[in-house]
mmJSON file of the N, C-alpha and C atoms, coordinates in Angstrom:
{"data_MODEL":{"atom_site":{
"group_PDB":["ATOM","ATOM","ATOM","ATOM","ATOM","ATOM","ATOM","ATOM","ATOM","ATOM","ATOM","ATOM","ATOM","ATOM","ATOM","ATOM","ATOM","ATOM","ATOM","ATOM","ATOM","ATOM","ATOM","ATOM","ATOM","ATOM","ATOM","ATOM","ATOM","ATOM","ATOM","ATOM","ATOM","ATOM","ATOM","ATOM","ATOM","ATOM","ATOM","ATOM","ATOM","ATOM","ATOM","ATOM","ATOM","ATOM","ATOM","ATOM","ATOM","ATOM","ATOM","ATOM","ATOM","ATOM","ATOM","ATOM","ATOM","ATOM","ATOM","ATOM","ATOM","ATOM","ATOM","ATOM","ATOM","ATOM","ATOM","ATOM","ATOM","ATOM","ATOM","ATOM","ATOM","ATOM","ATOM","ATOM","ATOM","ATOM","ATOM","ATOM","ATOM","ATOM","ATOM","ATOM","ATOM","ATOM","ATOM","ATOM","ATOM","ATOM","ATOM","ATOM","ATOM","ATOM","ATOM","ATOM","ATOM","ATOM","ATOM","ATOM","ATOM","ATOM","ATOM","ATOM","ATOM","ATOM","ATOM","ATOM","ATOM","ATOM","ATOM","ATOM","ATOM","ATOM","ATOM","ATOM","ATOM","ATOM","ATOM","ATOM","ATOM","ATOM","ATOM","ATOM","ATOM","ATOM","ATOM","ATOM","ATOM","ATOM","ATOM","ATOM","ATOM","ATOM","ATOM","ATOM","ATOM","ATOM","ATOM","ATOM","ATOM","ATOM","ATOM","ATOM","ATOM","ATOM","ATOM","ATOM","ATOM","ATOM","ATOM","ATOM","ATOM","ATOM","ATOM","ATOM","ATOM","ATOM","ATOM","ATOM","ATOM","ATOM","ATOM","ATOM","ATOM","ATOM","ATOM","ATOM","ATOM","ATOM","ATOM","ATOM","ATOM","ATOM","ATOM","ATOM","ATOM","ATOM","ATOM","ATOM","ATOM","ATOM","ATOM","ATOM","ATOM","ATOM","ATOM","ATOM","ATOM","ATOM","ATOM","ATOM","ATOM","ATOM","ATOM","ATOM","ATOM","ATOM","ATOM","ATOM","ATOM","ATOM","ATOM","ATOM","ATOM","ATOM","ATOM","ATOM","ATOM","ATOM","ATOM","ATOM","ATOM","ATOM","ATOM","ATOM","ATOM","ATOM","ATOM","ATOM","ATOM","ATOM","ATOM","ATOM","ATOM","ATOM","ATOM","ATOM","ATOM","ATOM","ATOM"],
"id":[1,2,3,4,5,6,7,8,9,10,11,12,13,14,15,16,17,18,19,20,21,22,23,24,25,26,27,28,29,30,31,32,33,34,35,36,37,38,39,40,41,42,43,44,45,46,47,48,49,50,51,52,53,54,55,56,57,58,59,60,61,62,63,64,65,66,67,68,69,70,71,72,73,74,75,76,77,78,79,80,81,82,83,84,85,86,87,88,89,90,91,92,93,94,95,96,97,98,99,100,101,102,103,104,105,106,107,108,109,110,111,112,113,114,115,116,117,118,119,120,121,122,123,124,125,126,127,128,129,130,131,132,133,134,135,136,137,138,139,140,141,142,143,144,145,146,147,148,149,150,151,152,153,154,155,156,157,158,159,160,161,162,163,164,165,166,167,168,169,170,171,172,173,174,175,176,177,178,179,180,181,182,183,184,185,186,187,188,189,190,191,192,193,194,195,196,197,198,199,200,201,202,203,204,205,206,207,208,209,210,211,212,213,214,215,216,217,218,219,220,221,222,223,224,225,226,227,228,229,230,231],
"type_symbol":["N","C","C","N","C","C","N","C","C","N","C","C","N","C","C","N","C","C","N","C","C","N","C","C","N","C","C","N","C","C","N","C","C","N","C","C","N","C","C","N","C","C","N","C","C","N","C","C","N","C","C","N","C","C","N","C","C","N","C","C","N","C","C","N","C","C","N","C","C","N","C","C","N","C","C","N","C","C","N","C","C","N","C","C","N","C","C","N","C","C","N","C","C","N","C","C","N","C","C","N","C","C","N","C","C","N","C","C","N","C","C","N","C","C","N","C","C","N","C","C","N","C","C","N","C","C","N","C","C","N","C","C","N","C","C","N","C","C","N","C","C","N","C","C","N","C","C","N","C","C","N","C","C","N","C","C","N","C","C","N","C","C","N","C","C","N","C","C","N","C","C","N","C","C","N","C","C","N","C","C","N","C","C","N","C","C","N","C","C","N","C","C","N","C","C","N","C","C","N","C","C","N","C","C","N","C","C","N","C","C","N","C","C","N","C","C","N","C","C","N","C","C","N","C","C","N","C","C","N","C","C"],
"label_atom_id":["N","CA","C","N","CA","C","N","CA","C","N","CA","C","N","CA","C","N","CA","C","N","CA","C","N","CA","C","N","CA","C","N","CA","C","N","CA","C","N","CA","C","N","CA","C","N","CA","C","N","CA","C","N","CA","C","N","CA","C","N","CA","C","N","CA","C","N","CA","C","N","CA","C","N","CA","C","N","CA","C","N","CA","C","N","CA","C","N","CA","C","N","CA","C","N","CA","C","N","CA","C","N","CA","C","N","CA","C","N","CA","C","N","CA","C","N","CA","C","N","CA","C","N","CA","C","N","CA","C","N","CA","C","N","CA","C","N","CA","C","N","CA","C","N","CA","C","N","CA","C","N","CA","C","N","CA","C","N","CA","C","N","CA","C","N","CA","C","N","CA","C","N","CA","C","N","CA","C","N","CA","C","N","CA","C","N","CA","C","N","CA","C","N","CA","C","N","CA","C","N","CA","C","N","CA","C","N","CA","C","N","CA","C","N","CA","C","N","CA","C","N","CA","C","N","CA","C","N","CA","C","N","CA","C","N","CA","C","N","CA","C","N","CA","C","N","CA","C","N","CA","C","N","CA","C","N","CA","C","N","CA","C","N","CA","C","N","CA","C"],
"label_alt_id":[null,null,null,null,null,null,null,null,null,null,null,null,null,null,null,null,null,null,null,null,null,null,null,null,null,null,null,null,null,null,null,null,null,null,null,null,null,null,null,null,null,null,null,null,null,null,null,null,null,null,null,null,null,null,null,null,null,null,null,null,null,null,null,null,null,null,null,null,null,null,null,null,null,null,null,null,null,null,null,null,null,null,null,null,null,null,null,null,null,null,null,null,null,null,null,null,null,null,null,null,null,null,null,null,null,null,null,null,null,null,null,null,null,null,null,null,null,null,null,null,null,null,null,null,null,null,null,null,null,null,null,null,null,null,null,null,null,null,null,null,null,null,null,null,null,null,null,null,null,null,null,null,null,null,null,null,null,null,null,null,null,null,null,null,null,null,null,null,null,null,null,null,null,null,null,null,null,null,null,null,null,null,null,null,null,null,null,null,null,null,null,null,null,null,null,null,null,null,null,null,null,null,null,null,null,null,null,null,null,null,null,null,null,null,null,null,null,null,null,null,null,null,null,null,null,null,null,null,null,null,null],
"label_comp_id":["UNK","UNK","UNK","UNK","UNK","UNK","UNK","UNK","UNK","UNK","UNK","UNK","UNK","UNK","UNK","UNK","UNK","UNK","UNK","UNK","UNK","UNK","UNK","UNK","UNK","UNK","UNK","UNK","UNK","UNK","UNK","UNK","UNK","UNK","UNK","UNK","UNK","UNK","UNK","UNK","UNK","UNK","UNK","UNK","UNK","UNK","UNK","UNK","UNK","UNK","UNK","UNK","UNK","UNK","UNK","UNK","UNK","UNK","UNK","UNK","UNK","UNK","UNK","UNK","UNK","UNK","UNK","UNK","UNK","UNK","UNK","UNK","UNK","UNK","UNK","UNK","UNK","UNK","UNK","UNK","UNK","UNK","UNK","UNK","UNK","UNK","UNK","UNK","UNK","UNK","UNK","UNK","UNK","UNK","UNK","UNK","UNK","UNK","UNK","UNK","UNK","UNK","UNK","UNK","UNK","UNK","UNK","UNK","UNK","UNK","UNK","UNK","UNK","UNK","UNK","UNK","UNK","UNK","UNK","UNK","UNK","UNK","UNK","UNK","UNK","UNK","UNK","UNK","UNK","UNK","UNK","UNK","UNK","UNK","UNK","UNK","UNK","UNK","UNK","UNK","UNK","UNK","UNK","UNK","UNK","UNK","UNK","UNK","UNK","UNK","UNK","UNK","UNK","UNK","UNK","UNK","UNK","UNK","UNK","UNK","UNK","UNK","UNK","UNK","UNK","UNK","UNK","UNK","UNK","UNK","UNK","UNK","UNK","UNK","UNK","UNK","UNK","UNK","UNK","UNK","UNK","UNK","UNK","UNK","UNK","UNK","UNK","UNK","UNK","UNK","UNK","UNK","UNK","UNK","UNK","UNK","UNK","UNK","UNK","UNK","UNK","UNK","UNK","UNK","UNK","UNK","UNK","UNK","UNK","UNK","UNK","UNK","UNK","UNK","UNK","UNK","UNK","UNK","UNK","UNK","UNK","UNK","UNK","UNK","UNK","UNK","UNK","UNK","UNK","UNK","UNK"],
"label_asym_id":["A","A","A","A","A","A","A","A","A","A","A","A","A","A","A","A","A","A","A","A","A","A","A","A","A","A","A","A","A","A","A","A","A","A","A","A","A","A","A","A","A","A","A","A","A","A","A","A","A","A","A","A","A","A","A","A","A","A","A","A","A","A","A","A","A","A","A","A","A","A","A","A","A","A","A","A","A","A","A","A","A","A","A","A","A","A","A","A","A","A","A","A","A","A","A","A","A","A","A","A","A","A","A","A","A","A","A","A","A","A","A","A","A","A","A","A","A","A","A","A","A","A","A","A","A","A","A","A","A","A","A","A","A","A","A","A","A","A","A","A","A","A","A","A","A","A","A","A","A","A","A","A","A","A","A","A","A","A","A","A","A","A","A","A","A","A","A","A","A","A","A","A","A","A","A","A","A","A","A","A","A","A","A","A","A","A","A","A","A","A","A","A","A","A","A","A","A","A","A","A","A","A","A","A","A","A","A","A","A","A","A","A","A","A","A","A","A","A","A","A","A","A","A","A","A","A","A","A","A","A","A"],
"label_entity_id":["1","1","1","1","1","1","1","1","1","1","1","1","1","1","1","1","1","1","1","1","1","1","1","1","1","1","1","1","1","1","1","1","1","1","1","1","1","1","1","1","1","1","1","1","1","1","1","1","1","1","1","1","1","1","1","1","1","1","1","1","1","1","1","1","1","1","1","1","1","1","1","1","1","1","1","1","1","1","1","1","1","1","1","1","1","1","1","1","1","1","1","1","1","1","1","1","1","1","1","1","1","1","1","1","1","1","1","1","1","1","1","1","1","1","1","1","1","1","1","1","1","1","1","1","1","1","1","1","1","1","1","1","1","1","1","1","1","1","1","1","1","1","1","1","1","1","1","1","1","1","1","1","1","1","1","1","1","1","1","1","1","1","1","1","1","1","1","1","1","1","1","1","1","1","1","1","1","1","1","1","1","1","1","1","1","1","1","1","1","1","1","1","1","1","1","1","1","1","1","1","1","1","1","1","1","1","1","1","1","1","1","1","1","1","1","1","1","1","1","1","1","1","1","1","1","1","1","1","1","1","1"],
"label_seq_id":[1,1,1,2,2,2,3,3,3,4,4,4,5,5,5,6,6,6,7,7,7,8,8,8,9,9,9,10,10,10,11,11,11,12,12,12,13,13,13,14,14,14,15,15,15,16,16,16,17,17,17,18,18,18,19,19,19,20,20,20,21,21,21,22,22,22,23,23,23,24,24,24,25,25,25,26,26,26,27,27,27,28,28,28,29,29,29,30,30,30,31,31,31,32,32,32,33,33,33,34,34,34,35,35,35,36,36,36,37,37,37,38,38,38,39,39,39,40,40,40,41,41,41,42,42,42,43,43,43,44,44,44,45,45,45,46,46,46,47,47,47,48,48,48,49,49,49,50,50,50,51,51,51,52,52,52,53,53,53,54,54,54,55,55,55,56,56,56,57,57,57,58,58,58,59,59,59,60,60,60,61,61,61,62,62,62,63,63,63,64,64,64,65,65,65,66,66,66,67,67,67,68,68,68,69,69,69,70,70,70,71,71,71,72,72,72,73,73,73,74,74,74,75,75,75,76,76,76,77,77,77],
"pdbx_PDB_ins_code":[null,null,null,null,null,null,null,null,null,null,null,null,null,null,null,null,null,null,null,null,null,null,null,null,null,null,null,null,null,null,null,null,null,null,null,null,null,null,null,null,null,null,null,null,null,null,null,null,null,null,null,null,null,null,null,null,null,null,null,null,null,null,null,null,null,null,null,null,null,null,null,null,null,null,null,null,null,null,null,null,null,null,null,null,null,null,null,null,null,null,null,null,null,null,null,null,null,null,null,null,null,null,null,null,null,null,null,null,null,null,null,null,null,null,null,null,null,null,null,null,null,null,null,null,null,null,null,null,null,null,null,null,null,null,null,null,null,null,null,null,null,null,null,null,null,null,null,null,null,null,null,null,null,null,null,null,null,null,null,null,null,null,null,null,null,null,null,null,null,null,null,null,null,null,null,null,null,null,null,null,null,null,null,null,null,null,null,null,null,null,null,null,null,null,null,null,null,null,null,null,null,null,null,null,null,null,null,null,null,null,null,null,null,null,null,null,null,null,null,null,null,null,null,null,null,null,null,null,null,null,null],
"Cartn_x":[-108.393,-108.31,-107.873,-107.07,-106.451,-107.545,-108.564,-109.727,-110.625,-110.895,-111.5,-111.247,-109.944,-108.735,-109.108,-109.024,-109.182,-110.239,-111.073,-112.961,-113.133,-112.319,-113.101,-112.232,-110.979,-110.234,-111.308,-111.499,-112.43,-113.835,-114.703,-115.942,-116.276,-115.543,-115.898,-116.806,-117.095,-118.196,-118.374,-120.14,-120.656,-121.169,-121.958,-122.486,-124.451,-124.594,-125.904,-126.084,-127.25,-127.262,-127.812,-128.609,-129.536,-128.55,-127.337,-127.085,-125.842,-125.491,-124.78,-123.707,-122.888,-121.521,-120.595,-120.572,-119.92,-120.177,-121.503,-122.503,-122.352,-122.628,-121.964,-120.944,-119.99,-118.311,-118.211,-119.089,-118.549,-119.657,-120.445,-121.553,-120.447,-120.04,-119.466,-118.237,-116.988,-116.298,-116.306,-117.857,-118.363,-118.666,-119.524,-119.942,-118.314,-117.658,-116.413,-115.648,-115.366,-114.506,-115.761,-116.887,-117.493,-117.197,-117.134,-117.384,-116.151,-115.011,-113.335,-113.404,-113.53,-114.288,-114.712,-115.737,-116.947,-115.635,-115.087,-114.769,-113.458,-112.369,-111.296,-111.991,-113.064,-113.643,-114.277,-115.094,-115.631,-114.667,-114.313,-113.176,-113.914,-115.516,-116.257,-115.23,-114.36,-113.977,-113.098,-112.367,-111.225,-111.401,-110.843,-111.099,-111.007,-109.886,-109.777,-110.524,-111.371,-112.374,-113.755,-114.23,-115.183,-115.231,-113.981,-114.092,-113.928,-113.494,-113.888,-115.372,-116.494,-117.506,-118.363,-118.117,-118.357,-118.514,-117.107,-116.802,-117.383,-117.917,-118.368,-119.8,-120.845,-121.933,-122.654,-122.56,-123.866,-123.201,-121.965,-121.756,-122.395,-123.601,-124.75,-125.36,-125.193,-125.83,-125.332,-123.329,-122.398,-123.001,-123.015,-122.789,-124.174,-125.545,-126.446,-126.459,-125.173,-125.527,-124.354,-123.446,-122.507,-123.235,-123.7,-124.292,-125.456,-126.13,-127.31,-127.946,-127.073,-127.066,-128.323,-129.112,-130.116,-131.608,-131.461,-132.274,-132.783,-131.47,-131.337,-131.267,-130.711,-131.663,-132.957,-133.795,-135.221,-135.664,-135.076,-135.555,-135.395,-134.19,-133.504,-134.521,-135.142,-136.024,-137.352],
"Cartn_y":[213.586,213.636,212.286,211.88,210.717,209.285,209.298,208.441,208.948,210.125,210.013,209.87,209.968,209.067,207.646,207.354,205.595,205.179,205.905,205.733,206.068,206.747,207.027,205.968,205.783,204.356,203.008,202.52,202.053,201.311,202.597,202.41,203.322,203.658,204.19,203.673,202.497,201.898,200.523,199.943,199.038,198.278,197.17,196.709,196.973,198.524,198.698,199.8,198.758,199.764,201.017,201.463,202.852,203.798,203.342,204.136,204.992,206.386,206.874,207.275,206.494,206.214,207.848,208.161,208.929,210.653,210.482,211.815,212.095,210.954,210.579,211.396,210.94,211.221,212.582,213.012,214.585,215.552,215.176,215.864,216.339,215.337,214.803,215.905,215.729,216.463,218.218,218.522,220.001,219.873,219.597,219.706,220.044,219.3,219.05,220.6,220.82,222.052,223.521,222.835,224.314,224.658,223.876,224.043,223.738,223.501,224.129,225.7,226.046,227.659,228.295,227.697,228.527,228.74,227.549,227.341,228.831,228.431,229.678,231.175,231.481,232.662,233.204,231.93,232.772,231.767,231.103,230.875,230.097,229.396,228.778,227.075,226.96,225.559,225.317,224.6,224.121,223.327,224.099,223.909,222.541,222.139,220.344,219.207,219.77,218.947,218.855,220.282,221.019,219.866,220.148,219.455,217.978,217.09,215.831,215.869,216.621,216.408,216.568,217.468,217.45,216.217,216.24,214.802,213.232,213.453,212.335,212.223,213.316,213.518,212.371,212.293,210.863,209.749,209.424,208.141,207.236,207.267,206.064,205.669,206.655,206.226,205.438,205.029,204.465,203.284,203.404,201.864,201.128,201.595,200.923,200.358,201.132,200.863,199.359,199.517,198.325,197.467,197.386,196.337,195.474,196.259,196.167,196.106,196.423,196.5,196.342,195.159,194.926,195.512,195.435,196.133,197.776,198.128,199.831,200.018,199.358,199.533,199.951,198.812,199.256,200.0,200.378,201.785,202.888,203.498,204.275,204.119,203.128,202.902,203.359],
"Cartn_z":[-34.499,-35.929,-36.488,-35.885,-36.487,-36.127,-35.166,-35.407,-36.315,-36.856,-37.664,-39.332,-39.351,-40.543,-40.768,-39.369,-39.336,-39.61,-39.099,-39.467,-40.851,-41.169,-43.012,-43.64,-43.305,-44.318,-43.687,-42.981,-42.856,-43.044,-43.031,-43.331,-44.45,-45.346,-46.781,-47.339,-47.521,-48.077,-47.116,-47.428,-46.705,-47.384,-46.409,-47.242,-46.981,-46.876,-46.38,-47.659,-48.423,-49.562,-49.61,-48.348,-49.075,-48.018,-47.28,-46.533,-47.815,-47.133,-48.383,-47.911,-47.74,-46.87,-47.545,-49.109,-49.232,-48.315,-48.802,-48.478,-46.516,-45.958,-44.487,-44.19,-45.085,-44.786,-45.397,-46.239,-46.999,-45.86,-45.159,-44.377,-43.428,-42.633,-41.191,-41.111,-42.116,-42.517,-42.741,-43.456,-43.339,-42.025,-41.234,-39.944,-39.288,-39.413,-38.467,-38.624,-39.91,-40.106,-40.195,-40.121,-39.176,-37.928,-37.437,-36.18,-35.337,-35.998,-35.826,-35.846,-37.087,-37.596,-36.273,-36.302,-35.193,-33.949,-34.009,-32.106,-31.881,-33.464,-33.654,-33.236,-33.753,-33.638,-32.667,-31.923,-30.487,-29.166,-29.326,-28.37,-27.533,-27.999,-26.668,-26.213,-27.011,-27.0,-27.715,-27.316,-28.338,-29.825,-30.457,-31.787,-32.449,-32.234,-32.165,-31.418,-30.755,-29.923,-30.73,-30.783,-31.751,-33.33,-33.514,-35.097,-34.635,-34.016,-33.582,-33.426,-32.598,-32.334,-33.241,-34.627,-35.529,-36.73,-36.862,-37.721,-37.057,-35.91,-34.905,-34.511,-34.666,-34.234,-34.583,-35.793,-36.313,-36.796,-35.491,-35.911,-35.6,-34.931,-34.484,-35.961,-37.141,-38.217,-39.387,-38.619,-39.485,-38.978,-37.125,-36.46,-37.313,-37.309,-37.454,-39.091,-39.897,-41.072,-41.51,-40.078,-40.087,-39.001,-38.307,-37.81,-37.962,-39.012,-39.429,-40.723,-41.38,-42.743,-43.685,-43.563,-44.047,-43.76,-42.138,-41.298,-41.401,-41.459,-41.452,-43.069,-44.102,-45.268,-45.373,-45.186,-45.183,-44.132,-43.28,-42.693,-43.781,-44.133,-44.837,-46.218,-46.785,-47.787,-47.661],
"occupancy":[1.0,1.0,1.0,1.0,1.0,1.0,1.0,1.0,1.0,1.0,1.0,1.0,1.0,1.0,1.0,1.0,1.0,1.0,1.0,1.0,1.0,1.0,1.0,1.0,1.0,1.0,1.0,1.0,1.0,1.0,1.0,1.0,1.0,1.0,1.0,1.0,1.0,1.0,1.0,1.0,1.0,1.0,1.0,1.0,1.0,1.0,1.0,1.0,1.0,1.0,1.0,1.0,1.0,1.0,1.0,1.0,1.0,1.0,1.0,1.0,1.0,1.0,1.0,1.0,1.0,1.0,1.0,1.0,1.0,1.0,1.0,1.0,1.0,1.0,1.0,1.0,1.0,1.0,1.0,1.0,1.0,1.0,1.0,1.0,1.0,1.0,1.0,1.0,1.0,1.0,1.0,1.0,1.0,1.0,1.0,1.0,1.0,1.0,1.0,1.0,1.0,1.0,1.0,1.0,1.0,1.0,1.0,1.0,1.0,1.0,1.0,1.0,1.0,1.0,1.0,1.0,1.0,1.0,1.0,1.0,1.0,1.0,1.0,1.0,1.0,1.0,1.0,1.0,1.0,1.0,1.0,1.0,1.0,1.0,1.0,1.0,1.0,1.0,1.0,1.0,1.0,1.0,1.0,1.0,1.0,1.0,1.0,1.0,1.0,1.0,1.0,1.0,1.0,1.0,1.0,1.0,1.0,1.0,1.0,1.0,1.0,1.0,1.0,1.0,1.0,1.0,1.0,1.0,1.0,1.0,1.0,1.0,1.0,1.0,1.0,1.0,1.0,1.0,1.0,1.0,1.0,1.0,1.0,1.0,1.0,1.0,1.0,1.0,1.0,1.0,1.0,1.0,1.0,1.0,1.0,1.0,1.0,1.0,1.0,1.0,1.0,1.0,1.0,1.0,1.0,1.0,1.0,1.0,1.0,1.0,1.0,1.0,1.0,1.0,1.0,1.0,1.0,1.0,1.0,1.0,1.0,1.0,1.0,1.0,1.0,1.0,1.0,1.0,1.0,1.0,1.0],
"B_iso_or_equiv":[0.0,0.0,0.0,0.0,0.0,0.0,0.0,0.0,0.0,0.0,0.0,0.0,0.0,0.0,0.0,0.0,0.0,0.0,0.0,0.0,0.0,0.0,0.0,0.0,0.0,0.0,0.0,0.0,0.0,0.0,0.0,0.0,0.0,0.0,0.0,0.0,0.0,0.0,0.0,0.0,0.0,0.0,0.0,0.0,0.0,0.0,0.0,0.0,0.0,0.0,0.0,0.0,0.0,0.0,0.0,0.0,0.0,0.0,0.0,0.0,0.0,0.0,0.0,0.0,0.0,0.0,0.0,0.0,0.0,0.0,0.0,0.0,0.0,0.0,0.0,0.0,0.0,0.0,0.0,0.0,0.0,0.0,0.0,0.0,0.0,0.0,0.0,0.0,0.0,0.0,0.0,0.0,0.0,0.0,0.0,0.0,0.0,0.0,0.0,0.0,0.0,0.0,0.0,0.0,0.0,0.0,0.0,0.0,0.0,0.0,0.0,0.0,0.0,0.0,0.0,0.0,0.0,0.0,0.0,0.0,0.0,0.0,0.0,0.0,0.0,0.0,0.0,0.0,0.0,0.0,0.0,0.0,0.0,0.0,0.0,0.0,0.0,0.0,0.0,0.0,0.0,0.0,0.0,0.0,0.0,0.0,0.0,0.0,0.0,0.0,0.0,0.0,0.0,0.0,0.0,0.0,0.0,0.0,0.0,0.0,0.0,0.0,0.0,0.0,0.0,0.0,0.0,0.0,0.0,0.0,0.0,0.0,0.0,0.0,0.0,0.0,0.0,0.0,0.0,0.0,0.0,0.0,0.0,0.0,0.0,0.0,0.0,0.0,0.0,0.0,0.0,0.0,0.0,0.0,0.0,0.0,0.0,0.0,0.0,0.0,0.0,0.0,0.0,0.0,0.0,0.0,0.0,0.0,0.0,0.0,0.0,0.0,0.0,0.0,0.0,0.0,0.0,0.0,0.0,0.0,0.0,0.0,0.0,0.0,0.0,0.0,0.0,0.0,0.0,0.0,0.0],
"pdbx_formal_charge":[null,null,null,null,null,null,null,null,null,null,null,null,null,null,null,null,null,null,null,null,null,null,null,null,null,null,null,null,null,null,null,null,null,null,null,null,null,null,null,null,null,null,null,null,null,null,null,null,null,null,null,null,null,null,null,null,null,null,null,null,null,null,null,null,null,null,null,null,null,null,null,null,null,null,null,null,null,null,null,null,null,null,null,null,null,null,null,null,null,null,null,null,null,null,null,null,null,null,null,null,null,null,null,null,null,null,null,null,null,null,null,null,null,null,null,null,null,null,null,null,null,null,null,null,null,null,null,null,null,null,null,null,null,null,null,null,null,null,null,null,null,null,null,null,null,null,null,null,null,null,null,null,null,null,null,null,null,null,null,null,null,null,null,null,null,null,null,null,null,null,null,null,null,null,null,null,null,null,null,null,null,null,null,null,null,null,null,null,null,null,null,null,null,null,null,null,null,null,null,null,null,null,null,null,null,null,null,null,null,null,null,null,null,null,null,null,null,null,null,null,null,null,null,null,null,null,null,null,null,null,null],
"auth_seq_id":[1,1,1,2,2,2,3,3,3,4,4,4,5,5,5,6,6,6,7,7,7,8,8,8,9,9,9,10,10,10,11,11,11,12,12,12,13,13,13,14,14,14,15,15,15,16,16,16,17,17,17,18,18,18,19,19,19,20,20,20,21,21,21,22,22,22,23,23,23,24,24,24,25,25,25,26,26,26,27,27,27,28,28,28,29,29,29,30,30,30,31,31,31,32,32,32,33,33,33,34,34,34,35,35,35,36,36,36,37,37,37,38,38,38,39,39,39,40,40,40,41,41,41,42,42,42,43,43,43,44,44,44,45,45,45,46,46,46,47,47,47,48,48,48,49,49,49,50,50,50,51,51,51,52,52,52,53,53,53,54,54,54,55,55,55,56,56,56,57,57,57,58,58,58,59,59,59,60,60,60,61,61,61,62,62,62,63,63,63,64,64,64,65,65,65,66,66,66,67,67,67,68,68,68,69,69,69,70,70,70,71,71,71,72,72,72,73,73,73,74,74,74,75,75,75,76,76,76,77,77,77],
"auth_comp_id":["UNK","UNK","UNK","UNK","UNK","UNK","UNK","UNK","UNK","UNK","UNK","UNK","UNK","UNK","UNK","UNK","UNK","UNK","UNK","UNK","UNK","UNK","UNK","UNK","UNK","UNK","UNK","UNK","UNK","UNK","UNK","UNK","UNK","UNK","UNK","UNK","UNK","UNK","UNK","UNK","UNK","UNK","UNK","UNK","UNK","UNK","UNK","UNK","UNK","UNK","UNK","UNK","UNK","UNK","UNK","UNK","UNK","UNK","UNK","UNK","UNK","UNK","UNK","UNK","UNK","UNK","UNK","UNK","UNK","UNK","UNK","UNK","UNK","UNK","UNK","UNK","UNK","UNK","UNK","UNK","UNK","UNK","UNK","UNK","UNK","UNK","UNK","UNK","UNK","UNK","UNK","UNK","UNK","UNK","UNK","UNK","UNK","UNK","UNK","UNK","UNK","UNK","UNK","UNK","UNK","UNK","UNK","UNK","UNK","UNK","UNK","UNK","UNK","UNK","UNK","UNK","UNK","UNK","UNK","UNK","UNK","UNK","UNK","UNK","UNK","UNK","UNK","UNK","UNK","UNK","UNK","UNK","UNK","UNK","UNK","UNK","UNK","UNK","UNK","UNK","UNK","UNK","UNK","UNK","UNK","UNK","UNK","UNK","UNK","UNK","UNK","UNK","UNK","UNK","UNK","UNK","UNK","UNK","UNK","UNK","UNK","UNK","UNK","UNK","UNK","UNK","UNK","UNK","UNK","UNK","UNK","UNK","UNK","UNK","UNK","UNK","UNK","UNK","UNK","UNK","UNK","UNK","UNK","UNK","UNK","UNK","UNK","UNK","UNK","UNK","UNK","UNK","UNK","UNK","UNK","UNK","UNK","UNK","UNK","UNK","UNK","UNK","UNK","UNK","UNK","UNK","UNK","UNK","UNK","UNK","UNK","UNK","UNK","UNK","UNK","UNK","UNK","UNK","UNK","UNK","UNK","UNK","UNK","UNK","UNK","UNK","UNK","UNK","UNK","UNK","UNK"],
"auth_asym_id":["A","A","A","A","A","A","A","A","A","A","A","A","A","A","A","A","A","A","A","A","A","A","A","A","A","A","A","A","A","A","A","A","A","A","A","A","A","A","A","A","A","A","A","A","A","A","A","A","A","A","A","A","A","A","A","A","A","A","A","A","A","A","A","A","A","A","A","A","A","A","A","A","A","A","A","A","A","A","A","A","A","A","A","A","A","A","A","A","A","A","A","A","A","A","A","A","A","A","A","A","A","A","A","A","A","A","A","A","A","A","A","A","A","A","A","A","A","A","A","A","A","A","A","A","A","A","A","A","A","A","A","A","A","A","A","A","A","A","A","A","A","A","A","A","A","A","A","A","A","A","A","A","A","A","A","A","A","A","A","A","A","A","A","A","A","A","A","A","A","A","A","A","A","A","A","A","A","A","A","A","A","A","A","A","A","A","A","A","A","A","A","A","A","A","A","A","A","A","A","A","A","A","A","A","A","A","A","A","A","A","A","A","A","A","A","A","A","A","A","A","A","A","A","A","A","A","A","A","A","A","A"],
"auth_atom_id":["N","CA","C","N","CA","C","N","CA","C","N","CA","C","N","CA","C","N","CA","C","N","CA","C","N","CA","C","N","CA","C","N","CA","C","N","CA","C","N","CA","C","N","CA","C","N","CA","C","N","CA","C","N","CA","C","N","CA","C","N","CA","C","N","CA","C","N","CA","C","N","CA","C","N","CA","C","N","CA","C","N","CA","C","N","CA","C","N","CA","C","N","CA","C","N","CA","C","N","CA","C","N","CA","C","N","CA","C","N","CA","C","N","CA","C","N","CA","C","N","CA","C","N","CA","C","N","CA","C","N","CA","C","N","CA","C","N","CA","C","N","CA","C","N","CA","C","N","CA","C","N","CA","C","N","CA","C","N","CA","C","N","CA","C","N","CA","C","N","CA","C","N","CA","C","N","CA","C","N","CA","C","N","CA","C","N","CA","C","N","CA","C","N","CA","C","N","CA","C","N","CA","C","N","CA","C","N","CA","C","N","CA","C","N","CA","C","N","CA","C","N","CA","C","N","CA","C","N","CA","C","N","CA","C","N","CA","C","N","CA","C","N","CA","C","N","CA","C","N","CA","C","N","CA","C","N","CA","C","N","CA","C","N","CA","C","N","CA","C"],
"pdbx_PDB_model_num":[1,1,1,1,1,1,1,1,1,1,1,1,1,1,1,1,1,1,1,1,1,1,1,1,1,1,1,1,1,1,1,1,1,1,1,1,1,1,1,1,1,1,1,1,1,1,1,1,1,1,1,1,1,1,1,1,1,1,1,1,1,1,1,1,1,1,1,1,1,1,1,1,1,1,1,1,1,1,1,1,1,1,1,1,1,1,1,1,1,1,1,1,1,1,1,1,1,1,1,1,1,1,1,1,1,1,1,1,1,1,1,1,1,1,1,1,1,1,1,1,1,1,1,1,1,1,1,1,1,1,1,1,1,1,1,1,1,1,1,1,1,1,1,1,1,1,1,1,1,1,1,1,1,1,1,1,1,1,1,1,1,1,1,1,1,1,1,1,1,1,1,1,1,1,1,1,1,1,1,1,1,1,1,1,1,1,1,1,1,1,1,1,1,1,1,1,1,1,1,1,1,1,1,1,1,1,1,1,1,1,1,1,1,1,1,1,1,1,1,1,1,1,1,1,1,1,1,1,1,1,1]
}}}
């Protein structure tokens, strides 16, 4: 939890314009506390892992939008 604290103070905003850093972080976040949810209820996994893997799934789409910025723009375009 607390890397993904650090990751949202962070990379809140970029400098990759079509990427939508907020929408990212409000997706990532639902994903995350579903699937805390899910994990409390059927018991397949620990719930705090669950919501890390959640809040973490598409961070390949932060890295490319910080490493790449211009590049992964005009993809995203």
């Amino acid at each position: 939890m607390a890397l993904g604290f650090s990751l949202l103070s962070d990379y809140r905003t970029g400098r990759c314009r079509a990427f939508d850093y907020e929408g990212f972080w409000a997706g990532s976040l639902l994903l995350g506390v579903c699937l805390q949810v899910f994990a409390q209820r059927t018991r397949v996994a620990a719930a705090d892992e669950l919501f890390s893997l959640g809040l973490l799934v598409r961070v390949g789409e932060l890295g490319l939008a910080t490493i790449y910025p211009d590049d992964y723009s005009r993809v995203l375009e």
